[in-house]
C-alpha positions as CSV (number, residue, x, y, z in Angstrom):
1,X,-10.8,10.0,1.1
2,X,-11.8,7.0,-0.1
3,X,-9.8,3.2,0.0
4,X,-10.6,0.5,-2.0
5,X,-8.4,-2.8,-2.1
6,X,-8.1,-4.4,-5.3
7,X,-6.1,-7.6,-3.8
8,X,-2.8,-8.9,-3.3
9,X,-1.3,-4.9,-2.8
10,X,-3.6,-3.3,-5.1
11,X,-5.4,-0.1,-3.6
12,X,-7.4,2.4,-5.4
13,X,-7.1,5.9,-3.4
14,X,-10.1,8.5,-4.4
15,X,-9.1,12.1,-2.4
16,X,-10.4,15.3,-3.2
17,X,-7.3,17.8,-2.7
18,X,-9.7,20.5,-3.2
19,X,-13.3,20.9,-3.4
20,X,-13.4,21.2,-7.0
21,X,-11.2,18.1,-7.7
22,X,-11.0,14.5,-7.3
23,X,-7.7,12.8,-7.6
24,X,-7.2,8.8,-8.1
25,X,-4.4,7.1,-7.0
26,X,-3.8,3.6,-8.1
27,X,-0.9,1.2,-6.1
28,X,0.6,-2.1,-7.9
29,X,-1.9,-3.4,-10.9
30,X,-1.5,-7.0,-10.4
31,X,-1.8,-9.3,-13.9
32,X,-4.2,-11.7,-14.3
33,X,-1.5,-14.3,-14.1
34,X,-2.1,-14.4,-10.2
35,X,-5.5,-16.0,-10.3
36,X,-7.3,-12.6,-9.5
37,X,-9.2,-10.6,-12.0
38,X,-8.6,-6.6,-12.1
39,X,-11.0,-4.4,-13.8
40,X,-9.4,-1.7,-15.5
41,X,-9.1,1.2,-13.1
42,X,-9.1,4.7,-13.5
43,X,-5.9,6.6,-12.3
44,X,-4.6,10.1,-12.3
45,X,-1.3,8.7,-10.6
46,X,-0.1,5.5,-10.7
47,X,2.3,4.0,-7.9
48,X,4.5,0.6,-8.7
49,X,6.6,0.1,-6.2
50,X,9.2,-2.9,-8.2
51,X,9.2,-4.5,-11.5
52,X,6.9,-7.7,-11.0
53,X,4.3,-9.1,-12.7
54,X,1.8,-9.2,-9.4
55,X,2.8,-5.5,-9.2
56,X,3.6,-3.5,-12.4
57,X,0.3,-4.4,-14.9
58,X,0.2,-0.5,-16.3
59,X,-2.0,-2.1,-19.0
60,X,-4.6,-2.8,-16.4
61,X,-5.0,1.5,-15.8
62,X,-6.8,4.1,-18.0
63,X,-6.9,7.7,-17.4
64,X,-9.7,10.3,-16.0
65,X,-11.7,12.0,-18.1
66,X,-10.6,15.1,-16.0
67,X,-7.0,14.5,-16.2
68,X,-6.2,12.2,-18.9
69,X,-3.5,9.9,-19.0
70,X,-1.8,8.7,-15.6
71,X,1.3,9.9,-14.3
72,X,3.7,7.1,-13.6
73,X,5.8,6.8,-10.7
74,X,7.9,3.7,-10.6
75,X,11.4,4.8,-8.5
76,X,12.8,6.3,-5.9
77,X,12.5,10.7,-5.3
78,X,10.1,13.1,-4.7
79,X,7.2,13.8,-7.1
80,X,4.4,16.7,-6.9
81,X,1.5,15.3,-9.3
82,X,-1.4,16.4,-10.0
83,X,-2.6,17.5,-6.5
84,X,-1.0,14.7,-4.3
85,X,3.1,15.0,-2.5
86,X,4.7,11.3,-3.6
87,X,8.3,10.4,-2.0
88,X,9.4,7.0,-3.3
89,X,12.1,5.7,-0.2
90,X,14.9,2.7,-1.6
91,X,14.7,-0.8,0.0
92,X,14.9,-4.1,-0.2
93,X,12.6,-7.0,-1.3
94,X,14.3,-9.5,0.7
95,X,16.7,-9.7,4.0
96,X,19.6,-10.1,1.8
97,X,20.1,-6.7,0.1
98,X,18.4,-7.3,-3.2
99,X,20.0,-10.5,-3.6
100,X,17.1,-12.9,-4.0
101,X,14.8,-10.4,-4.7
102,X,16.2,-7.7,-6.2
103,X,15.0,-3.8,-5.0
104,X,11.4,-2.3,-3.5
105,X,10.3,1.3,-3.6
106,X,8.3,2.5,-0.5
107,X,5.9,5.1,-1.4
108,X,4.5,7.9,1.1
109,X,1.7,9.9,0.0
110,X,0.8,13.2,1.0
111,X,-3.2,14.4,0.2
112,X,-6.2,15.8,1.9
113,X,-3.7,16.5,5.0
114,X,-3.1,13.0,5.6
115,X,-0.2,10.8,5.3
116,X,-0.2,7.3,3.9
117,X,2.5,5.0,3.1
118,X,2.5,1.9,1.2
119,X,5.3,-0.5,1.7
120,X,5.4,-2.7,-1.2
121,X,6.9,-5.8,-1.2
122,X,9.0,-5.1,1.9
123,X,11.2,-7.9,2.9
124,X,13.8,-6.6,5.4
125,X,13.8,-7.4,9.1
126,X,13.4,-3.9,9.8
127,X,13.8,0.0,8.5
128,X,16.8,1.7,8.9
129,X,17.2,4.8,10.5
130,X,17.0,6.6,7.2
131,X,13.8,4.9,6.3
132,X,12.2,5.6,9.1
133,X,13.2,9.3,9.2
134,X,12.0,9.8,5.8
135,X,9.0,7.9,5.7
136,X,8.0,10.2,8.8
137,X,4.3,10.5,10.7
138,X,2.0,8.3,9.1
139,X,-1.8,8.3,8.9
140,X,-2.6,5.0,7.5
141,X,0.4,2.0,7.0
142,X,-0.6,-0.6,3.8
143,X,1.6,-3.0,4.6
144,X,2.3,-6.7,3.5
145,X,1.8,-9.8,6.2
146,X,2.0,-13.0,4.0
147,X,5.3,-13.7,4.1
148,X,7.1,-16.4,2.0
149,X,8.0,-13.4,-0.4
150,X,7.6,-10.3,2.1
151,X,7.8,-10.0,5.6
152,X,5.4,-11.8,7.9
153,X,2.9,-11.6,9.9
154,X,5.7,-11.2,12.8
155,X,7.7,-9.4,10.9
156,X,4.8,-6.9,10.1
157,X,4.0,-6.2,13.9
158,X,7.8,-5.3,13.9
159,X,7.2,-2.6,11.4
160,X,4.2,-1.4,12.5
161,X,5.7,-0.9,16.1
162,X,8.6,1.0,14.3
163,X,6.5,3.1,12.2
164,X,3.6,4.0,14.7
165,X,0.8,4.4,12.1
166,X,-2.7,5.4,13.2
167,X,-4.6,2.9,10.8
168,X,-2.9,-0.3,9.4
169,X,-4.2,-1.8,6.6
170,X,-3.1,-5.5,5.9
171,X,-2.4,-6.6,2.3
172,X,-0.4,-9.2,0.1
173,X,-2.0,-12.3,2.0
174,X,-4.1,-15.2,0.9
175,X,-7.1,-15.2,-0.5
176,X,-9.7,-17.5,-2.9
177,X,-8.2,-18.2,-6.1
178,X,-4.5,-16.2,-5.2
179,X,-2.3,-18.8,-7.2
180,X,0.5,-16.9,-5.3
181,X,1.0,-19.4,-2.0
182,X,0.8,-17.1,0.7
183,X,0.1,-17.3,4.5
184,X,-3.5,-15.8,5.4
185,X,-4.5,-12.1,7.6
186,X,-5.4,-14.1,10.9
187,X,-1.9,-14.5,11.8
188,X,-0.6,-10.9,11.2
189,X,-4.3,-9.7,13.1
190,X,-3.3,-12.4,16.2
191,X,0.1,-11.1,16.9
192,X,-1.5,-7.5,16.6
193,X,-3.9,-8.9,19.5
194,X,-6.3,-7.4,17.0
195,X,-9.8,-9.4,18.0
196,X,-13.1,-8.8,16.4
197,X,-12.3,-7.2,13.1
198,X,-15.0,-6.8,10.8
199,X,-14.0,-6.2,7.2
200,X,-14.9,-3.4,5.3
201,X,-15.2,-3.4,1.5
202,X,-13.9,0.3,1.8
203,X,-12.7,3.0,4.5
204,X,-14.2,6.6,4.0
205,X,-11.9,8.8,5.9
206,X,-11.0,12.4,6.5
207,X,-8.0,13.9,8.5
208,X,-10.5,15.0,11.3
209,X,-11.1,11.2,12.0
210,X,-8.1,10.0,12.3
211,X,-7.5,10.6,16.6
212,X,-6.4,7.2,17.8
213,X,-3.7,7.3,20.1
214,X,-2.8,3.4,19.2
215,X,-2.4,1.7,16.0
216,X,-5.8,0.8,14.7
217,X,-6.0,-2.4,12.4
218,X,-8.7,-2.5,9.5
219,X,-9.2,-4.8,7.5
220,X,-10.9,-4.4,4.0
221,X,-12.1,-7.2,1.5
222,X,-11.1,-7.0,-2.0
């Protein structure tokens, strides 16, 4: 498997579900509205997890020549596509129920025998029990640490303590020319006590490498 960030909470996922297939799974296009520029991307699924311009750009994907057009996934339920196990979980943008921000879809993914999970824009202080039970045993956590219109950097370390991933990858934080005022990764990695991080421009992983026993933090460069 291999992750590539696109910015803001924009990841390309390439896994091979077999050996004669390769599947690509794209999370929240952004528009070009943020100050960021996305390349059109190739997709064979396509994740958004809520209905906002940083987050829902469709017009930004284009099919595989293998598997033509995308298959869409925009709410809440279970969804076998094209080689991959998708469960969209309900929750909130914001701590008040939707009320400022209106509703966020949490996506775990199920492919090459790993689990990932991509939270969105996640804004609650924390998951409920039912969140937590569904979104289950994860292999690597995407998760947003920027605050002002997600959960912080604080409120991140909460989540990741309640989830117990085995890799966290940060996202939805500031970076040159983001027009969307957001606080940066150093925070999120210094309550972690992550020190010396080295970004990546991608992680190349496989089940079999995945044998932390604590969370690991990586942290990729768009």
């Amino acid at each position: 498997m291999q992750i590539v960030w696109k910015g803001q909470a924009c990841f390309q996922i390439t896994a091979s579900p077999s050996k004669q297939e390769t599947l690509k799974i794209v999370v929240d296009p952004y528009g070009d509205d943020i100050g960021l520029k996305l390349s059109p991307l190739e997709a064979d699924i396509a994740l958004f997890t809520h209905d906002h311009f940083d987050h829902n750009n469709a017009k930004a994907l284009k099919g595989t020549s293998l598997k033509g057009t995308p298959f869409l996934i925009a709410n809440p339920g279970e969804y076998d596509a094209k080689g991959a196990f998708v469960q969209g979980i309900f929750s909130y943008h914001d701590e008040q129920e939707g009320k400022e921000r209106g509703t966020n879809t949490i996506y775990t993914i199920e492919v090459e025998d790993m689990r990932l999970c991509h939270m969105g824009d996640f804004g609650q202080k924390e998951l409920t029990a039912e969140q937590l039970e569904a979104i289950g045993d994860i292999d690597i956590l995407f998760i947003p640490v920027g605050g002002v219109y997600t959960i912080d950097a604080k409120g991140a370390s909460h989540i990741v303590n309640q989830i117990e991933p085995k890799i966290a990858i940060p996202m939805h934080y500031a970076l040159p020319k983001l027009k969307v005022k957001l606080a940066g990764v150093d925070e999120f990695l210094k309550v972690m006590g992550a020190k010396n991080i080295q970004p990546q421009e991608k992680l190349t992983i496989k089940a079999r490498d995945i044998t932390t026993e604590e969370t690991k933090i990586v942290v990729l460069t768009p």
